[in-house]
PDB file of N, CA, C and O in Angstrom:
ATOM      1  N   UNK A   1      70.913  14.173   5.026  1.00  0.00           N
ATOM      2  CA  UNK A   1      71.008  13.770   3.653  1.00  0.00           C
ATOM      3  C   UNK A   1      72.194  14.477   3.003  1.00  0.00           C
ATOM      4  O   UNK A   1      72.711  15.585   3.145  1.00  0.00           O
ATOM      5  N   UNK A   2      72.332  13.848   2.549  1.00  0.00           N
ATOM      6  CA  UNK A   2      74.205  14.415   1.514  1.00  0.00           C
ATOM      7  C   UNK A   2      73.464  15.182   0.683  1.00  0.00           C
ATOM      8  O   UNK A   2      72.268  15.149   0.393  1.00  0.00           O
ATOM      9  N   UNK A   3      74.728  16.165   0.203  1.00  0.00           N
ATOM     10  CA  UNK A   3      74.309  17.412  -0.874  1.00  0.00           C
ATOM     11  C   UNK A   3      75.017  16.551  -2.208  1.00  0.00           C
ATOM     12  O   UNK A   3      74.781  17.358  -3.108  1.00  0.00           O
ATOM     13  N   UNK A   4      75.520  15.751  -2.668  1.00  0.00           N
ATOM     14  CA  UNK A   4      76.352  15.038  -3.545  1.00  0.00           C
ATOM     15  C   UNK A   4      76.008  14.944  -4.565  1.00  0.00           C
ATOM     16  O   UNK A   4      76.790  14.963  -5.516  1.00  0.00           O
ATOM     17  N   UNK A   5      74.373  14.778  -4.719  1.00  0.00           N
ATOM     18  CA  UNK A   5      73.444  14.531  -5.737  1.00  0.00           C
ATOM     19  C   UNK A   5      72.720  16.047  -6.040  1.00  0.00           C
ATOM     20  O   UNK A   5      71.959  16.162  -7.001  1.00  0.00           O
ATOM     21  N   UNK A   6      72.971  17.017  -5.285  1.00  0.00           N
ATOM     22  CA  UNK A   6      72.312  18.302  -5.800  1.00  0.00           C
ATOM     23  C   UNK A   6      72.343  18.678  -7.192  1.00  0.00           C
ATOM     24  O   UNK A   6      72.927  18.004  -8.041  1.00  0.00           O
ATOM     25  N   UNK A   7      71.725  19.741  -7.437  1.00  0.00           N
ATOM     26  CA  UNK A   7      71.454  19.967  -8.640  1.00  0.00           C
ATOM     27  C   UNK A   7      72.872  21.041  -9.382  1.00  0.00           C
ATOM     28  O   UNK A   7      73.777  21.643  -8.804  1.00  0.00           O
ATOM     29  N   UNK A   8      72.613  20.946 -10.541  1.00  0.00           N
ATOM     30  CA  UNK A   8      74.171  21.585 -10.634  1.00  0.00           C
ATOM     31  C   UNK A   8      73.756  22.782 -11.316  1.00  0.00           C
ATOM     32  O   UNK A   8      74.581  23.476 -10.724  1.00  0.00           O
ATOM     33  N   UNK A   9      73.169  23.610 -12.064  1.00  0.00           N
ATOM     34  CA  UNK A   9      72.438  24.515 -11.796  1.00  0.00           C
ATOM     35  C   UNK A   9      71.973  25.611 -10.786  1.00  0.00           C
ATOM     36  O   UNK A   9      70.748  25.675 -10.892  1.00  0.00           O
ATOM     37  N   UNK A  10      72.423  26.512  -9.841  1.00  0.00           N
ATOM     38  CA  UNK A  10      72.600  27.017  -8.829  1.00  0.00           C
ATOM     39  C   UNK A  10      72.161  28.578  -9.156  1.00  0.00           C
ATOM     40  O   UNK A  10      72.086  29.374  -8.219  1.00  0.00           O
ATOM     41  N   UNK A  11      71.969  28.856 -10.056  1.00  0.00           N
ATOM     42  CA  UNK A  11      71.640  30.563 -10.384  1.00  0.00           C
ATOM     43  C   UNK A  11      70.746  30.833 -11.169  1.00  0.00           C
ATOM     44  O   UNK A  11      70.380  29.858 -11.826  1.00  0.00           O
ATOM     45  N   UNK A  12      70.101  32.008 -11.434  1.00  0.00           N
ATOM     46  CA  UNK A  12      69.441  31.829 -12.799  1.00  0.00           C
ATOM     47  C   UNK A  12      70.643  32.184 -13.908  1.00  0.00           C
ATOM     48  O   UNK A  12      70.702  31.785 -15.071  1.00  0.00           O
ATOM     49  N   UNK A  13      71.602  33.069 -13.189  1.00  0.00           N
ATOM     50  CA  UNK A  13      72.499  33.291 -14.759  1.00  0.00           C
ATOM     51  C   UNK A  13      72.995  31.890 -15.363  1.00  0.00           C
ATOM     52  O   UNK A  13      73.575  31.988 -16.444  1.00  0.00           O
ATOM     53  N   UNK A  14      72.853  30.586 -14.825  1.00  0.00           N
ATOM     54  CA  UNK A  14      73.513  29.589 -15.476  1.00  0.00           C
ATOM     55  C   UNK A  14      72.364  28.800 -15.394  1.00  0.00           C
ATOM     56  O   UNK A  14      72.422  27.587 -15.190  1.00  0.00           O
ATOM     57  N   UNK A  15      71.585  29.262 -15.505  1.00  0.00           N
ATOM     58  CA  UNK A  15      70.017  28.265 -15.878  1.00  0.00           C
ATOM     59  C   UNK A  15      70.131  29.160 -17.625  1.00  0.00           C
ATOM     60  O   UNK A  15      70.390  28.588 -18.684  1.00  0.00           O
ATOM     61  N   UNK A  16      69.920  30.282 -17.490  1.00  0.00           N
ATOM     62  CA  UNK A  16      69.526  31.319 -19.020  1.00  0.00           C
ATOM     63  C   UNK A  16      71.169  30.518 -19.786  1.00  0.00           C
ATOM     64  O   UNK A  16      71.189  30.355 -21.006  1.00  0.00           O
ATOM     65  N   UNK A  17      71.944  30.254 -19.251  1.00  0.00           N
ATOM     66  CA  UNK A  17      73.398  29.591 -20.149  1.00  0.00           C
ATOM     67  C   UNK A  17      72.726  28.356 -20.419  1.00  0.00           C
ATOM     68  O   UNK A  17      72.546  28.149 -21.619  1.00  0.00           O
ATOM     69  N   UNK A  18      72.350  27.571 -19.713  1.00  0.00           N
ATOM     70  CA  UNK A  18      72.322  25.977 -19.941  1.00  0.00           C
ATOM     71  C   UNK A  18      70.855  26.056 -21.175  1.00  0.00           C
ATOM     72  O   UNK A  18      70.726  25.291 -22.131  1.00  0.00           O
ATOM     73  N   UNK A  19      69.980  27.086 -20.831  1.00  0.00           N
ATOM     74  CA  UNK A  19      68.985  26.718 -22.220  1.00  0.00           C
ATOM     75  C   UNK A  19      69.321  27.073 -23.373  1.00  0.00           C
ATOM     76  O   UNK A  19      68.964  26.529 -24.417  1.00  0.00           O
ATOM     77  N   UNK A  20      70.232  28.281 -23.228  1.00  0.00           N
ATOM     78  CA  UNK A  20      70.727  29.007 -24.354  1.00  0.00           C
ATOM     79  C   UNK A  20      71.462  27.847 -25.657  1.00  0.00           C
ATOM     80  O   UNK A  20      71.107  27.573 -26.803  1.00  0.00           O
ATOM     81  N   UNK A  21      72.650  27.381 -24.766  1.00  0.00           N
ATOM     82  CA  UNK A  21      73.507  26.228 -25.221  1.00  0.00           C
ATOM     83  C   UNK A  21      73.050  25.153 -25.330  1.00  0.00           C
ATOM     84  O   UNK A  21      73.442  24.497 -26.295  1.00  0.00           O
ATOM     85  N   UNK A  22      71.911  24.456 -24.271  1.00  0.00           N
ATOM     86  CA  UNK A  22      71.153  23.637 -25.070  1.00  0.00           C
ATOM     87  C   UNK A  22      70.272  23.185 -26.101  1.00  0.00           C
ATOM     88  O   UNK A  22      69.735  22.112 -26.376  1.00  0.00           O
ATOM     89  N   UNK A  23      70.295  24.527 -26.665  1.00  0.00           N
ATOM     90  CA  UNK A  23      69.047  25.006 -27.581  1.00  0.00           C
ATOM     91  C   UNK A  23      69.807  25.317 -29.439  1.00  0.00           C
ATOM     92  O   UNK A  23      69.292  25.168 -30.547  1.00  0.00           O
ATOM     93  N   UNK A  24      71.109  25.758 -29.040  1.00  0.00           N
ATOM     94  CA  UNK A  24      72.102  26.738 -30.087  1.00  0.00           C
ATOM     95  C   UNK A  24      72.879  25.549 -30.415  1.00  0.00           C
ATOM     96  O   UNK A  24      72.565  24.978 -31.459  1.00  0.00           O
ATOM     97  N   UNK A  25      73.804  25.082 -29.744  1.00  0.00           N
ATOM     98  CA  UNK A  25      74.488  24.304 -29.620  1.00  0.00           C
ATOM     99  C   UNK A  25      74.379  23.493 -31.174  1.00  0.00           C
ATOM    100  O   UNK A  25      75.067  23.688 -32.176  1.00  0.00           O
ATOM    101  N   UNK A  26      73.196  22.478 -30.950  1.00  0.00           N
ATOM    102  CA  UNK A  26      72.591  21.334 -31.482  1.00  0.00           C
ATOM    103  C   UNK A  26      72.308  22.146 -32.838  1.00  0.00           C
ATOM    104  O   UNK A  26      72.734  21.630 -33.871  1.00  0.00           O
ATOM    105  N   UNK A  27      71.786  23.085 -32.907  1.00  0.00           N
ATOM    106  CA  UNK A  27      71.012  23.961 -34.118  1.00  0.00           C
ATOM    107  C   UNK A  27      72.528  24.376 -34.602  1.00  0.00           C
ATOM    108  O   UNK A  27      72.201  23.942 -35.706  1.00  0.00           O
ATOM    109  N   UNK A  28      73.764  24.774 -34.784  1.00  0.00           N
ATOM    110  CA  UNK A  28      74.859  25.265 -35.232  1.00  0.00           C
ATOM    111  C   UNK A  28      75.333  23.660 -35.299  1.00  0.00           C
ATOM    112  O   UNK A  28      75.380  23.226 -36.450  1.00  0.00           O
ATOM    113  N   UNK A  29      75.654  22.810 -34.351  1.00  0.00           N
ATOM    114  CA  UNK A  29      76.175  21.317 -34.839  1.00  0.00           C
ATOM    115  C   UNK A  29      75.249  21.238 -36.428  1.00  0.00           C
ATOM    116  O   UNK A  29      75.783  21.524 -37.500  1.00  0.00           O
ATOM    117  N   UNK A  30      73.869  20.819 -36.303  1.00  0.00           N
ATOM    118  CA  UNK A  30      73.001  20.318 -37.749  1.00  0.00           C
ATOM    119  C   UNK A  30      73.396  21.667 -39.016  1.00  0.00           C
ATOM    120  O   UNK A  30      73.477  21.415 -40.219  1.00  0.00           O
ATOM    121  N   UNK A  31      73.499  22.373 -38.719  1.00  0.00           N
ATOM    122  CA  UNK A  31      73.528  23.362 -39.861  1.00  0.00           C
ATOM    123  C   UNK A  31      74.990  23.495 -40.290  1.00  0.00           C
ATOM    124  O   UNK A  31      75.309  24.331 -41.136  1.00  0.00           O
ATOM    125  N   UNK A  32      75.771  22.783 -39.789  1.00  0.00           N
ATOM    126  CA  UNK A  32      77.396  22.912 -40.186  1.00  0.00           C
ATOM    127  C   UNK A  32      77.511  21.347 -40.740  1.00  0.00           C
ATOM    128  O   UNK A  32      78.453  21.201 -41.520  1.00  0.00           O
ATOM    129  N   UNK A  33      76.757  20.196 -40.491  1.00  0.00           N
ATOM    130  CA  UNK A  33      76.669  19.230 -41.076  1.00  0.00           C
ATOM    131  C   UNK A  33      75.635  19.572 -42.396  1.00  0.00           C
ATOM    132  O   UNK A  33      75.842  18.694 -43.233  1.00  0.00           O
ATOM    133  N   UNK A  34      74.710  20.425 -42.831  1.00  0.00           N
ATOM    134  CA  UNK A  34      74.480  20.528 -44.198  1.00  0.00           C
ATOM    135  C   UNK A  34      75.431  20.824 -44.788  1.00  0.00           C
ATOM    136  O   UNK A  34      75.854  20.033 -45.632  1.00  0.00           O
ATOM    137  N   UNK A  35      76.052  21.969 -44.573  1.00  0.00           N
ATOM    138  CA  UNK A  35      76.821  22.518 -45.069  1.00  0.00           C
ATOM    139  C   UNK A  35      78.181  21.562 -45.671  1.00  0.00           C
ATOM    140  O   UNK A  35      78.961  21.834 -46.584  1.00  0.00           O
ATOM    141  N   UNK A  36      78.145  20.845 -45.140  1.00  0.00           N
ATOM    142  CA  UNK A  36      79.496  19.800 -45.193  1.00  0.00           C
ATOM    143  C   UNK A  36      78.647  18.749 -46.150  1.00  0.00           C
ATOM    144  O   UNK A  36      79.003  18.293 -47.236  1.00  0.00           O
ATOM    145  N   UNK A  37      77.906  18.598 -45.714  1.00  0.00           N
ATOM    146  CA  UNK A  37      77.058  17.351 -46.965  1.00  0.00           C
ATOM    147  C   UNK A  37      76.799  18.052 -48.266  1.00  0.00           C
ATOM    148  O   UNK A  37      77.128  17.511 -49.322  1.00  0.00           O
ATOM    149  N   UNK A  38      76.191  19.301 -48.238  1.00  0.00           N
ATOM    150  CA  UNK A  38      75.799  20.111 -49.392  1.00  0.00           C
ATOM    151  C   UNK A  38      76.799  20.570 -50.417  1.00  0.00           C
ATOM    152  O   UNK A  38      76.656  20.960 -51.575  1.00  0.00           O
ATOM    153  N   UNK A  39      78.316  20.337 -49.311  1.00  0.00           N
ATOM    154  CA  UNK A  39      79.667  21.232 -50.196  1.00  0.00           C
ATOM    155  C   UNK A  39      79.860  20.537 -51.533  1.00  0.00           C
ATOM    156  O   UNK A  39      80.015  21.149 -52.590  1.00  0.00           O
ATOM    157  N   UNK A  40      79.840  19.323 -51.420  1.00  0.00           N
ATOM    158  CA  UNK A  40      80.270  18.339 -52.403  1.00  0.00           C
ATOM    159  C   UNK A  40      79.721  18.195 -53.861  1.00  0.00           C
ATOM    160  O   UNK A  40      80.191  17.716 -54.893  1.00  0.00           O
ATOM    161  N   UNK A  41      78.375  18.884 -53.491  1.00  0.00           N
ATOM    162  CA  UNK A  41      77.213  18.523 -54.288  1.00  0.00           C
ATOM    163  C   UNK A  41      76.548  19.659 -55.259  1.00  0.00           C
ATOM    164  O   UNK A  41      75.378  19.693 -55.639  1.00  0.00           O
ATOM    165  N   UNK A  42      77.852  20.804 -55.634  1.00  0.00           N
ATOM    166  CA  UNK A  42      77.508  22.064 -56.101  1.00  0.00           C
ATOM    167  C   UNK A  42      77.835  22.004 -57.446  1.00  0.00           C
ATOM    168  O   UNK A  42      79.031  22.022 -57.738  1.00  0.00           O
ATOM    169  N   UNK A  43      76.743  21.915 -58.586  1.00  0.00           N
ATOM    170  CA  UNK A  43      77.433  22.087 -60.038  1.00  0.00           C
ATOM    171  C   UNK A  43      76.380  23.294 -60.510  1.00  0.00           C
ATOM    172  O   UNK A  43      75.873  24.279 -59.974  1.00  0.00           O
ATOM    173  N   UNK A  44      76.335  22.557 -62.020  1.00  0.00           N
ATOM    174  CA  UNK A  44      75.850  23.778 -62.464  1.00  0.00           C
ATOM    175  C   UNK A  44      74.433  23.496 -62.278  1.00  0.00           C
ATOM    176  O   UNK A  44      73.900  22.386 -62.269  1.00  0.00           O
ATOM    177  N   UNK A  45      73.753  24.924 -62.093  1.00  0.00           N
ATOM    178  CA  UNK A  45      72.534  24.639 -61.492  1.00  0.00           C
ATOM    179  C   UNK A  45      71.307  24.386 -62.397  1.00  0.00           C
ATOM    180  O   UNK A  45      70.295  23.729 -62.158  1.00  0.00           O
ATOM    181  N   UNK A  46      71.807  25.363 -63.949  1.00  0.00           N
ATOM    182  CA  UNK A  46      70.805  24.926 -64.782  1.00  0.00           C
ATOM    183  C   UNK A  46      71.032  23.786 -65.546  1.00  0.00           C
ATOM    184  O   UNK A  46      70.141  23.276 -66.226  1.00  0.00           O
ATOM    185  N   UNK A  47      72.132  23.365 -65.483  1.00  0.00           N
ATOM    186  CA  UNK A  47      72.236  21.668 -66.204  1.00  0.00           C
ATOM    187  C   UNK A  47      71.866  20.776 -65.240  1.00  0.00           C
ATOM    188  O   UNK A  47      71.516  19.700 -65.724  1.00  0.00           O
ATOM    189  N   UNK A  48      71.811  20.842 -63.916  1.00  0.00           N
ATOM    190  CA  UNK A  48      70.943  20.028 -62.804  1.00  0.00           C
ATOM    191  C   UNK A  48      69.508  20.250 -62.932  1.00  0.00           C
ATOM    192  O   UNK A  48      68.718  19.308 -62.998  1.00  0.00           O
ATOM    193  N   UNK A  49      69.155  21.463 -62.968  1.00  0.00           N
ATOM    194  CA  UNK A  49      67.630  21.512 -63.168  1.00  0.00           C
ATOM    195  C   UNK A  49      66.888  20.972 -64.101  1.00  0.00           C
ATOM    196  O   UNK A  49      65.754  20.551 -63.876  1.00  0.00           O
ATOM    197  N   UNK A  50      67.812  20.910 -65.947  1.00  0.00           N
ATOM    198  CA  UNK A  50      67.173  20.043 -66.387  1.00  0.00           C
ATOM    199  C   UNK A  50      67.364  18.888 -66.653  1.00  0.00           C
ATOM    200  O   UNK A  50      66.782  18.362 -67.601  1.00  0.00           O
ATOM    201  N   UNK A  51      68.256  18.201 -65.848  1.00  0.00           N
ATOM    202  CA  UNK A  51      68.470  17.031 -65.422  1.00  0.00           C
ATOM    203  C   UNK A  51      67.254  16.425 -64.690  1.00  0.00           C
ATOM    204  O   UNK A  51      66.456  15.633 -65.193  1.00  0.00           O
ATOM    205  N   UNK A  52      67.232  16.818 -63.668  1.00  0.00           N
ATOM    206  CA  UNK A  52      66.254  16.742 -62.978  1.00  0.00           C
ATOM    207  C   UNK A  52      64.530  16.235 -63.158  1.00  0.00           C
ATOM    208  O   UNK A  52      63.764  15.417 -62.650  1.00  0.00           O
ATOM    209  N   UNK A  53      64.510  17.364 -64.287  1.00  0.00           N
ATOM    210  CA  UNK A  53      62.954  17.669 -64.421  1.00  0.00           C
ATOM    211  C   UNK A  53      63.186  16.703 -65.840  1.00  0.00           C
ATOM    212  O   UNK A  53      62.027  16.884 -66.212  1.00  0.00           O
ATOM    213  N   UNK A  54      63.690  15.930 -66.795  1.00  0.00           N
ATOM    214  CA  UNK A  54      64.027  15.975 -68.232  1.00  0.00           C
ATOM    215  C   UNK A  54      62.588  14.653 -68.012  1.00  0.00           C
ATOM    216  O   UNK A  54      62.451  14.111 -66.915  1.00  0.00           O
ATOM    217  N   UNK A  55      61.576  14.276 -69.292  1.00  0.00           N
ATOM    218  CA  UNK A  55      60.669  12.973 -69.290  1.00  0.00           C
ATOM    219  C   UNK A  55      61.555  11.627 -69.220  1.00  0.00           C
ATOM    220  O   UNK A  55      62.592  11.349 -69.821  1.00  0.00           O
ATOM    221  N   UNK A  56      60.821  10.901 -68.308  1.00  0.00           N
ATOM    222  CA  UNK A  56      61.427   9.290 -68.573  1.00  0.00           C
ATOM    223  C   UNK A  56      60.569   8.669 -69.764  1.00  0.00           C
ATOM    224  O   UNK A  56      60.457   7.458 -69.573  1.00  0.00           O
ATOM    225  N   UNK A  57      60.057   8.999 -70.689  1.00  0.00           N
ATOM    226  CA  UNK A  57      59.619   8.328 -71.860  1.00  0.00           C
ATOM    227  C   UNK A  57      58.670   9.851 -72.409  1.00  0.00           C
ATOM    228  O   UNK A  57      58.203  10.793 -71.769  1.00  0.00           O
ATOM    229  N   UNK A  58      58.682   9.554 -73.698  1.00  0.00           N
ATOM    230  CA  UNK A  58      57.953  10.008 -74.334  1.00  0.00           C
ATOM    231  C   UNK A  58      56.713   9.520 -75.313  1.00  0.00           C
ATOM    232  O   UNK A  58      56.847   8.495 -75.981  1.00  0.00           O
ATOM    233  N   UNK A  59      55.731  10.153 -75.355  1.00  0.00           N
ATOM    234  CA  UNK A  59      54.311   9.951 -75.813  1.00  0.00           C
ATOM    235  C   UNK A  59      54.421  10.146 -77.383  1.00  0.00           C
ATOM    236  O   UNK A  59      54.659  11.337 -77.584  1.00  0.00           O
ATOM    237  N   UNK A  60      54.349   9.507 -78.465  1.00  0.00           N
ATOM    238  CA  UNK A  60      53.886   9.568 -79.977  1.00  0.00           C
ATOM    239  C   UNK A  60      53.011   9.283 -80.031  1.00  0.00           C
ATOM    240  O   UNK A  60      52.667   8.115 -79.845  1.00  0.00           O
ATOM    241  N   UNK A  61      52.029  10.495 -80.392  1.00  0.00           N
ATOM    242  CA  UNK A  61      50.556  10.066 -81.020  1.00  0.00           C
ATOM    243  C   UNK A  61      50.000   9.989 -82.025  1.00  0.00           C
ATOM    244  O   UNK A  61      49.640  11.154 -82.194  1.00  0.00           O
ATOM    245  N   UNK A  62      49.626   9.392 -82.915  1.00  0.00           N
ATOM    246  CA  UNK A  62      49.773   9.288 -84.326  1.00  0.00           C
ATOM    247  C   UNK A  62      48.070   9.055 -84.642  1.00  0.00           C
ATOM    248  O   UNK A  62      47.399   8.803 -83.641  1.00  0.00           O
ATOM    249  N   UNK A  63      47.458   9.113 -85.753  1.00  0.00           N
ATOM    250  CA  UNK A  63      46.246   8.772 -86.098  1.00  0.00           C
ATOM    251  C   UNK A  63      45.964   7.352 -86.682  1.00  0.00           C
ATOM    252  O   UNK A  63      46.454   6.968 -87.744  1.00  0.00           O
ATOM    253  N   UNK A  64      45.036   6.519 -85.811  1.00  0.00           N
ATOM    254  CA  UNK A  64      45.084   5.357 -86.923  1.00  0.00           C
ATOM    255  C   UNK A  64      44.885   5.125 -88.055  1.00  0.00           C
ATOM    256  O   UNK A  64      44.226   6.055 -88.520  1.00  0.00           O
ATOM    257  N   UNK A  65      45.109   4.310 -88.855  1.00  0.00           N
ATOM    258  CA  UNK A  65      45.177   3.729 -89.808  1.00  0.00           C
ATOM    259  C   UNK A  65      44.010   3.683 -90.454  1.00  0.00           C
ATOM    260  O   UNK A  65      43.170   3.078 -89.788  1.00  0.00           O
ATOM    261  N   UNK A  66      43.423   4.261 -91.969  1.00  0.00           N
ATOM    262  CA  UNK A  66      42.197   3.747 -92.407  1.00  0.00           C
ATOM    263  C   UNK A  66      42.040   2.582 -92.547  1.00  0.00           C
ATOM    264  O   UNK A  66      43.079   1.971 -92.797  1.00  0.00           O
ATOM    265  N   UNK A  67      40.895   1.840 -92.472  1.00  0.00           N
ATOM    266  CA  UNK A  67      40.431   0.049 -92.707  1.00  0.00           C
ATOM    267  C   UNK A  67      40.816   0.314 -93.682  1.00  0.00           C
ATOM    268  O   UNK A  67      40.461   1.369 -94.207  1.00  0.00           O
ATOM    269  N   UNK A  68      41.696  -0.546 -94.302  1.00  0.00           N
ATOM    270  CA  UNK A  68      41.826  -1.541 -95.480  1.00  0.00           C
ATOM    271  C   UNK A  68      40.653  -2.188 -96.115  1.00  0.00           C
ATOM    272  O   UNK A  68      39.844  -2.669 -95.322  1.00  0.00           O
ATOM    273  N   UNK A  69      40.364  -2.311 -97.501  1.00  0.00           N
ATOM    274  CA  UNK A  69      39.293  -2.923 -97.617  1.00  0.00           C
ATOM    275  C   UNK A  69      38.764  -4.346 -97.549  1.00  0.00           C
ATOM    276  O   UNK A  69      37.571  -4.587 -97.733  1.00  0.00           O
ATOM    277  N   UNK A  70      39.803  -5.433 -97.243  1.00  0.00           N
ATOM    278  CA  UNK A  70      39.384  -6.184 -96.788  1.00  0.00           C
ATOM    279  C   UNK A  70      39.072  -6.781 -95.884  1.00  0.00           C
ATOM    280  O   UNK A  70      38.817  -7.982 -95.792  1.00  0.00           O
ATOM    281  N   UNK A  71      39.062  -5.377 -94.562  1.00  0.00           N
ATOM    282  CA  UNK A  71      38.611  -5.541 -93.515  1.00  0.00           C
ATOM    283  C   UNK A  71      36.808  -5.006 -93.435  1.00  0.00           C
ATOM    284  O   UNK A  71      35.953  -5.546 -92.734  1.00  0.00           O
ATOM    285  N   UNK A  72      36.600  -3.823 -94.362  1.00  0.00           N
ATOM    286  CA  UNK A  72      35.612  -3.308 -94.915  1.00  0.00           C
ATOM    287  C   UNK A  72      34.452  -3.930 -95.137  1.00  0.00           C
ATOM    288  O   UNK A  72      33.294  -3.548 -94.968  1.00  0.00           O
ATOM    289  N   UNK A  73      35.079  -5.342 -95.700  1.00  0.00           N
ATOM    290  CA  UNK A  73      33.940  -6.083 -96.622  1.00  0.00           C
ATOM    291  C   UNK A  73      33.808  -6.824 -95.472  1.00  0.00           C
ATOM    292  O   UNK A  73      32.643  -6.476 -95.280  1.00  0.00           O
ATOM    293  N   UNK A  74      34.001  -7.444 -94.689  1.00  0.00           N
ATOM    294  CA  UNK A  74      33.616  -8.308 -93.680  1.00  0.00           C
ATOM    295  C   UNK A  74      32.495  -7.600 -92.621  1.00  0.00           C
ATOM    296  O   UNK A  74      32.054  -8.243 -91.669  1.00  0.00           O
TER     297      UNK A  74
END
């Protein structure tokens, strides 16, 4: 049988490399893409916050109206 297809992996010192880098690698790629998405997106933090949080409508509550008396008499 041919060796052609062997494994490429041959030591443990380059088994402890290949998890290391398979593991780091990916985790430093994603965290340098926040960073690049997040750059853009830096203002001020307390005019964002109450941006953020501000009501989409507000509540007036008022007391009704006394009957009129010609609602009274009926």
């Amino acid at each position: 049988m041919s060796e052609a297809h062997g494994s490429l992996i041959k030591s443990p010192k380059q088994l402890i490399i290949m998890v290391f880098l398979s593991f780091f690698v990916p985790l430093i790629i994603i965290l340098l893409l926040m960073v690049f998405v997040n750059n853009g997106k830096r203002t001020d933090a307390e005019a964002s916050a109450e941006q953020l949080i501000k009501p989409v409508a507000q509540l007036n509550v008022q007391e009704a109206p006394a009957p009129s008396d010609a609602q009274a008499a009926k």
